[in-house]
C-alpha positions as CSV (number, residue, x, y, z in Angstrom):
1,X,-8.8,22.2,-0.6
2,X,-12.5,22.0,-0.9
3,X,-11.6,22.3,-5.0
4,X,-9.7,19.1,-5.0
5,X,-12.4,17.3,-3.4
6,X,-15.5,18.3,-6.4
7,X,-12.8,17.7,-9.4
8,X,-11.9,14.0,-7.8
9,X,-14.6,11.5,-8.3
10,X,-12.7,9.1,-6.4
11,X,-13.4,10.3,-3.0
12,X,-15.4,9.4,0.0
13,X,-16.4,10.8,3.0
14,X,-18.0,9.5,6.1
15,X,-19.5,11.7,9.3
16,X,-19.0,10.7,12.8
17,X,-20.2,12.0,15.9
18,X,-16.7,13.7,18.0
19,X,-17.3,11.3,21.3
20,X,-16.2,14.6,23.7
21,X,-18.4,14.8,26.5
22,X,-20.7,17.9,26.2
23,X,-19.5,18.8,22.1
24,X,-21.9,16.1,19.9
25,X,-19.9,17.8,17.2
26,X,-20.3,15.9,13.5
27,X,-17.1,15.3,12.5
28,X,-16.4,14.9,8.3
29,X,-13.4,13.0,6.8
30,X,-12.0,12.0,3.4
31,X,-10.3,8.7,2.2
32,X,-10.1,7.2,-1.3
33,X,-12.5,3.9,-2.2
34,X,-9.5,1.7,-2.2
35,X,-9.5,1.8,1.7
36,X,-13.1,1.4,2.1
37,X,-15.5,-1.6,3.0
38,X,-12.7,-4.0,2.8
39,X,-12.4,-6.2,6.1
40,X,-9.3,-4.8,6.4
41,X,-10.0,-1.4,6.5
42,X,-8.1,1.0,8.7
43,X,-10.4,3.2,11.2
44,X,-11.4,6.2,9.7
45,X,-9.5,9.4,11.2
46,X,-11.2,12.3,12.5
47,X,-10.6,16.0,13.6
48,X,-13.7,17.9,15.3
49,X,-13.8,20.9,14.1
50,X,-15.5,23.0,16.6
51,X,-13.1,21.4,20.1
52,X,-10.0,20.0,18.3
53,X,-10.4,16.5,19.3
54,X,-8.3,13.9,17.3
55,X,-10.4,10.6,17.1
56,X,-11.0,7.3,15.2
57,X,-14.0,5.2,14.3
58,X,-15.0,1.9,12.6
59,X,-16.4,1.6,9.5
60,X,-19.4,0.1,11.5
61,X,-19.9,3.1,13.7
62,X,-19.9,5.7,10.8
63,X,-23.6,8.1,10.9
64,X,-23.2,8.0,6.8
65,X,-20.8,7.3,4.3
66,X,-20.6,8.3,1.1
67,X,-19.9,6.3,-2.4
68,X,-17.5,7.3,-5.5
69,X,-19.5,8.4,-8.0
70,X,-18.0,5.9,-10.4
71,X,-20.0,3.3,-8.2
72,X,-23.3,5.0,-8.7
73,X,-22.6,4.9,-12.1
74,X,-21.7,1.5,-12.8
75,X,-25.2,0.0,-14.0
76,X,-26.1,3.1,-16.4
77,X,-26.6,2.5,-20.3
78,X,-26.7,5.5,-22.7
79,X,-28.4,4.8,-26.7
């Protein structure tokens, strides 16, 4: 799965503590850039990995969120 993930430059992740009492867990998930940063946005969905807990979080509570590469490379020039 991991695979998928380096070969697709359209992919973004975000971290989010798991809110479990007692685990303070990061959790990691993976969406596409279409369904990120609009004001629509859907909560992202987490799984901890280390207690199993099933959560969701707001794009404004996210610890760090990545951008597509694509993005990053928008502004470049080559000669």
């Amino acid at each position: 799965m991991l695979g998928d993930f380096e070969e697709d430059d359209a992919v973004v992740t975000a971290t989010a503590p798991c809110p479990m009492p007692g685990c303070c867990t990061l959790a990691v998930a993976y969406r596409v850039p279409e369904e990120v940063g609009s004001k629509d946005a859907v909560p992202w969905k987490f799984v901890c990995l280390h207690c199993g807990f099933d959560f969701e979080i707001s794009e404004d509570e996210l610890i760090s969120r990545s951008v597509p590469r694509i993005w990053n490379l928008a502004g470049s020039h080559f000669a």
